[in-house]
C-alpha positions in Angstrom: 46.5 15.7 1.9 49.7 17.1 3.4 50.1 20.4 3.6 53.6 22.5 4.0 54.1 24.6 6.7 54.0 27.3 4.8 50.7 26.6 3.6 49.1 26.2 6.9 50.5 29.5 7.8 49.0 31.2 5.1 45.7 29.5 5.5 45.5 30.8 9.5 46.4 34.5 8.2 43.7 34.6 6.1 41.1 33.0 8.1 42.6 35.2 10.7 41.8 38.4 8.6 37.5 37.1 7.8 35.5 39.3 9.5 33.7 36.9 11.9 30.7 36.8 9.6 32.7 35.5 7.2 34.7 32.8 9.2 31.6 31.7 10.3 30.1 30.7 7.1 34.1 29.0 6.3 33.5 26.9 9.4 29.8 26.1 8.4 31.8 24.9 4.7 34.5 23.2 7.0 31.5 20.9 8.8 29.7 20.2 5.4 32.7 18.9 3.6 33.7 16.9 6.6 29.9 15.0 6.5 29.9 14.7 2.7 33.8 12.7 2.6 33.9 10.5 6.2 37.1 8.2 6.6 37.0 4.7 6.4 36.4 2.7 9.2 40.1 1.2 10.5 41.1 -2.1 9.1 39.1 -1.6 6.2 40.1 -3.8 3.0 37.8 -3.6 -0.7 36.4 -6.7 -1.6 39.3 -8.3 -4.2 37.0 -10.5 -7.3 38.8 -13.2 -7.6 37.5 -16.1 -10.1 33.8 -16.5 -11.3 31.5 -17.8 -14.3 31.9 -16.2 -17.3 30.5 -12.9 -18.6 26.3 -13.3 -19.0 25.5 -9.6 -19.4 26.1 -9.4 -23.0 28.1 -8.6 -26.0 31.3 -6.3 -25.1 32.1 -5.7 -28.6 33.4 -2.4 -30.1 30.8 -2.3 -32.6 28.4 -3.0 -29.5 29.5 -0.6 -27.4 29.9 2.7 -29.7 28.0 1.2 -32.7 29.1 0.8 -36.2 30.8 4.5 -36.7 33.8 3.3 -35.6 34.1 5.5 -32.9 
């Protein structure tokens, strides 16, 4: 996500103004949410379905789906 300048600024004054307790358990954060959401590899392209048999797994009704209520 892009960030404005401004933003960043702010960001450094407050992490700037953590005791070092504190900024320590941020960075801790920081290194989980960087292991939970990891980039894609480069030159990487989702699979495109293209084609095919037609549909075997069943009814795709309405009244299959959500039952007779009408919902």
């Amino acid at each position: 996500m892009a960030r404005k300048p401004e933003d960043l600024s702010r960001l450094a004054r407050e992490l700037a103004e953590l005791t070092p307790e504190e900024r320590a358990q941020v960075m801790a954060e920081v290194e989980r949410q960087q292991r939970k959401f990891r980039p894609l590899p480069q030159g990487f392209e989702p699979p495109v379905l293209e084609g095919g048999t037609a549909w075997t797994g069943g009814s795709l009704s309405r009244e299959e789906l959500y039952g007779d209520d009408g919902r």
